[in-house]
C-alpha positions in Angstrom: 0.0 0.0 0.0 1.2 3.5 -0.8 0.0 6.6 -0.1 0.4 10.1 -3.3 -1.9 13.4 -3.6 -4.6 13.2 -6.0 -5.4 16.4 -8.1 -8.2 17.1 -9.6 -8.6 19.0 -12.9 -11.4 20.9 -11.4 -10.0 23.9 -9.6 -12.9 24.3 -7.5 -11.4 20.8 -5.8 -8.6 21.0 -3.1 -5.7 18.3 -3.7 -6.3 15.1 -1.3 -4.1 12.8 0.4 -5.0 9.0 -1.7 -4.0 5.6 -0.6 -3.5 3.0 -3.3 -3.9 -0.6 -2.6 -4.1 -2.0 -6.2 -3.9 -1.0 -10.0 -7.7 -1.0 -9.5 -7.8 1.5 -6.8 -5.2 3.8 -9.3 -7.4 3.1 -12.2 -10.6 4.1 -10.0 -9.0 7.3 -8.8 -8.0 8.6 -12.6 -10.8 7.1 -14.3 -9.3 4.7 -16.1 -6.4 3.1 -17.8 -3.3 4.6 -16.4 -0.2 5.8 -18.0 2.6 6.6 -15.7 5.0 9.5 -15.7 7.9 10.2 -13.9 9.5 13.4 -13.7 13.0 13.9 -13.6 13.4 16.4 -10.9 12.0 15.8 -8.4 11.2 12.2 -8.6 8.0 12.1 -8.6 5.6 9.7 -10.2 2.2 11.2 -12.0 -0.6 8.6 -12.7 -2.4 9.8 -15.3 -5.9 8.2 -17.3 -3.9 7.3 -20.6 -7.2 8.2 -22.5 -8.2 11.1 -20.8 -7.7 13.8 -24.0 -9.2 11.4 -26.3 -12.6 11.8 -24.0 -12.1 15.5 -23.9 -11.4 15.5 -20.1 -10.3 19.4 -18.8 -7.0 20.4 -18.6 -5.9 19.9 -15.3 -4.2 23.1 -14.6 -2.2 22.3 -11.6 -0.6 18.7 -12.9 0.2 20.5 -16.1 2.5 23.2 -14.3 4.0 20.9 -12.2 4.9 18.7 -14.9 6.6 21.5 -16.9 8.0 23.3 -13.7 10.0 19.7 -13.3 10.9 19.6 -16.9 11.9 22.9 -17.1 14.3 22.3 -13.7 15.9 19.3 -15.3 17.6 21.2 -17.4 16.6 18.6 -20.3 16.5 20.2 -23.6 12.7 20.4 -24.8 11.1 21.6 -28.2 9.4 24.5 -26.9 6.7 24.7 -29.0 5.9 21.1 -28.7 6.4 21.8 -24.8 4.2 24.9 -24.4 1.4 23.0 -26.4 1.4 19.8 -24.1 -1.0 19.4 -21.1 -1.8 16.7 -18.4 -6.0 16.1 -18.8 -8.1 14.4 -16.2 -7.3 13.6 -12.5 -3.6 12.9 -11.6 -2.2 11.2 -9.0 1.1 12.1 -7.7 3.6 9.3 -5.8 6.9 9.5 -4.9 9.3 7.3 -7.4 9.1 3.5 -8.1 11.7 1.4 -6.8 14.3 -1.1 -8.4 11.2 -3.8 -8.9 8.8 -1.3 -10.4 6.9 -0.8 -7.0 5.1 2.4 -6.2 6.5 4.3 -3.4 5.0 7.2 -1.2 4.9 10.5 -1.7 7.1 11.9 0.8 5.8 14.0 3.4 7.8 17.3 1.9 6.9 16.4 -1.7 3.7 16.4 -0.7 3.9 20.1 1.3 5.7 21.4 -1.8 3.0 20.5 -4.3 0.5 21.4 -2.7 2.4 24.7 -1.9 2.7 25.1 -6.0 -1.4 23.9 -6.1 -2.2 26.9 -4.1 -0.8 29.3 -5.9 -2.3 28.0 -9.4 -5.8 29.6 -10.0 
């Protein structure tokens, strides 16, 4: 069992602590079929719903600046076009890295205070 923050695309919704017991309970908290992302710096792990432009689901604001704040900070060269265009839709759920075996791991107690530092400030 693991614990993350969930974010929702609707801005009206605060960010909430989630534990996951399963790919099921994952799946159930994006709204479907996940794809994973990790971000370079920090490590973090977004769980996104793979289809979730496809069904038109909103932006969600907050996951998309934290994934381009971590982009930007890993100093990884990006096409920025292609970059400025890109968004994270639907619910995300945010972990801390997987381990050697693939296994997810919490979201440390000070990752979590830091993004939901960043969630507060995105309106």
């Amino acid at each position: 069992m693991a614990t993350g923050l969930l974010i929702p695309c609707e801005l009206s919704q605060r960010a909430v602590e989630a534990t996951l017991d399963s790919l099921g309970s994952i799946q159930q908290i994006v709204g479907g079929d996940i794809e994973q992302v990790a971000l370079p710096t920090p490590a973090w792990t977004l769980y996104v719903h793979e289809a979730a432009k496809v069904h038109n689901e909103a932006v969600n604001l907050r996951a998309t600046v934290l994934w381009r704040r971590a982009w930007q900070d890993s100093g990884n060269d990006l096409d920025p076009q292609r970059f400025a265009a890109e968004t994270i839709n639907g619910d995300v759920l945010v972990v801390g890295p997987s381990d050697d075996h693939g296994n997810t791991r919490n979201l440390a107690a000070t990752d979590r205070d830091t993004i939901l530092e960043l969630c507060a400030k995105v309106r």
